[in-house]
Structure formats: structure tokens, C-alpha cells
C-alpha positions as CSV (number, residue, x, y, z in Angstrom):
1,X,34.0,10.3,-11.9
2,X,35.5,11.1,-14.9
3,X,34.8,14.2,-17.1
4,X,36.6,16.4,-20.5
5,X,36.2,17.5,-23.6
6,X,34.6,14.2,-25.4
7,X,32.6,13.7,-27.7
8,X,29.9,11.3,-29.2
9,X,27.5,10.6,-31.6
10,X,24.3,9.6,-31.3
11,X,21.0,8.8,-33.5
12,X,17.5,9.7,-32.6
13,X,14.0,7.9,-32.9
14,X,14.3,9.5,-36.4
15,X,17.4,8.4,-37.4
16,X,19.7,11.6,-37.1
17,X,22.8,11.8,-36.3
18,X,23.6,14.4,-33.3
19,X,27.5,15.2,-32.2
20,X,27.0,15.1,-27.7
21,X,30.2,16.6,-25.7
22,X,30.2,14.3,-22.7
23,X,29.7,16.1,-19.7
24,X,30.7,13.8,-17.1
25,X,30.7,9.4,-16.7
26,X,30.6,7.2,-13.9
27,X,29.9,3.7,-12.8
28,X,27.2,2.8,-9.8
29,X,28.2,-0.2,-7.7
30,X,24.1,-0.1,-6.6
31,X,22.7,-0.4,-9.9
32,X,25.5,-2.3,-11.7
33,X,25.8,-0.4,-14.3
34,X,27.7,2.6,-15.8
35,X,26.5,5.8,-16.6
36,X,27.2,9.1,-19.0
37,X,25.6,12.7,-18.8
38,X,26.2,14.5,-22.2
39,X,24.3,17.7,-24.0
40,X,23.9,17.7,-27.8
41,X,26.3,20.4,-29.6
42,X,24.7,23.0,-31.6
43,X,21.3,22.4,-29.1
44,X,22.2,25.5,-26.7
45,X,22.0,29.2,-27.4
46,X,25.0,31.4,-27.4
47,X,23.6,33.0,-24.9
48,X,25.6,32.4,-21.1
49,X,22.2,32.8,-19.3
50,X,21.2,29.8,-21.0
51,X,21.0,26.5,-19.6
52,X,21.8,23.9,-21.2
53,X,19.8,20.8,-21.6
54,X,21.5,17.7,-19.5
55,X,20.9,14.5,-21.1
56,X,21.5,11.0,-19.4
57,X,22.0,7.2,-20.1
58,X,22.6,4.1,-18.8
59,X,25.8,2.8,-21.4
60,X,26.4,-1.1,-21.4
61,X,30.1,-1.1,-23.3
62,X,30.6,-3.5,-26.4
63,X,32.4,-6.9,-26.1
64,X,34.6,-6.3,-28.8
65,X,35.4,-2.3,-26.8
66,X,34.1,-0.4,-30.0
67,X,31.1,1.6,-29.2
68,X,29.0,0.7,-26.3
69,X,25.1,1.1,-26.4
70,X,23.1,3.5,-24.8
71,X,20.3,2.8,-23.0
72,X,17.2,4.6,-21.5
73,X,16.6,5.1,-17.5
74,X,13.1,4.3,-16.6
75,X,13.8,3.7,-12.9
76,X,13.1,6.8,-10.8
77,X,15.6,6.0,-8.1
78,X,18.7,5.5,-11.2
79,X,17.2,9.3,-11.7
80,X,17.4,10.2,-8.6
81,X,21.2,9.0,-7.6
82,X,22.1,10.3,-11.5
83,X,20.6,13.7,-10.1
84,X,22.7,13.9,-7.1
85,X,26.0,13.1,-9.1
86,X,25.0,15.5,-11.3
87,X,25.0,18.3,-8.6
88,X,27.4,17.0,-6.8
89,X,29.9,17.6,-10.5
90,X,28.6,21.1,-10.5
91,X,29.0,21.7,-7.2
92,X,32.9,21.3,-7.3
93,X,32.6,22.6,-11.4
94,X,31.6,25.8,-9.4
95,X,34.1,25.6,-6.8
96,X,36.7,25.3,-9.3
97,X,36.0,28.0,-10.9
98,X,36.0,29.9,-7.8
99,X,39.7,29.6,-7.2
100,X,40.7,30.1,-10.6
């Protein structure tokens, strides 16, 4: 699992532009394909009770390595293993904090 401070772009069904910081990426040897949870910048309030809203995709990387492609999970068990890597990333997020 890899995770910092990066960023992306991505266009909606309406053709705008939104800058994502990547939360987290990883690759699933079951599903064959990789992975990346990001939240769109400017979506969440400035206020720390908040949650912020947890977008993932399937990405298929470019042959040429410019931008890969994103694409949409419609299988409810890619949700599901996404959903326990996603709490498994908090959980040590919050155990990090912890020591600090």
C-alpha cells in the first residue's frame, strides 16, 4: 500500500475538471487489477467533525506510463475487499497518530 500527498485530476459526466489528493493505492492479486481511493479538494467542509467523502476506482495505467484511466467498480465483492483496505489504512492512520 502506498499512500501521500498526491494529487490528481479528474473530469466528471459533465466535463469538469476536479483536483483529488490521493488518499491511498494498491494493487489486488484476486481481481488483477490496481486500485486508488482519493477525495476531491475543495469537496469537504473546514469543519474536523466532517467526514470526508471517500471516492474509489479501478485505474488501468497507460502503455506509454502517462496518465492511466480510471474506471468504475460495479462488482460488489471489488467493494467489499476496497472497504476492508480502506479500514484497515485507517486503522494504522489512527494508530499512528496515537504514538505521535
Amino acid at each position: 500500500m502506498e499512500h501521500g500527498q498526491e494529487t490528481m485530476t479528474i473530469v466528471d459526466e459533465n466535463g469538469e475538471e476536479h483536483v483529488c489528493e490521493v488518499i491511498f493505492t494498491f494493487d489486488s492479486e484476486e481481481f488483477g487489477k490496481s486500485y486508488v481511493l482519493y477525495h476531491v479538494l475543495g469537496e469537504e467542509d473546514t469543519d474536523d467533525d466532517e467526514e470526508v467523502e471517500i471516492h474509489a476506482s479501478a485505474f488501468v495505467p497507460s502503455e506509454d506510463n502517462e496518465d492511466g484511466e480510471l474506471m468504475p467498480i460495479e462488482d460488489d465483492a471489488e467493494w467489499e475487499m476496497i472497504e476492508e483496505m480502506l479500514n484497515t489504512f485507517l486503522a494504522e492512520e489512527d494508530e499512528e497518530d496515537e504514538e505521535e
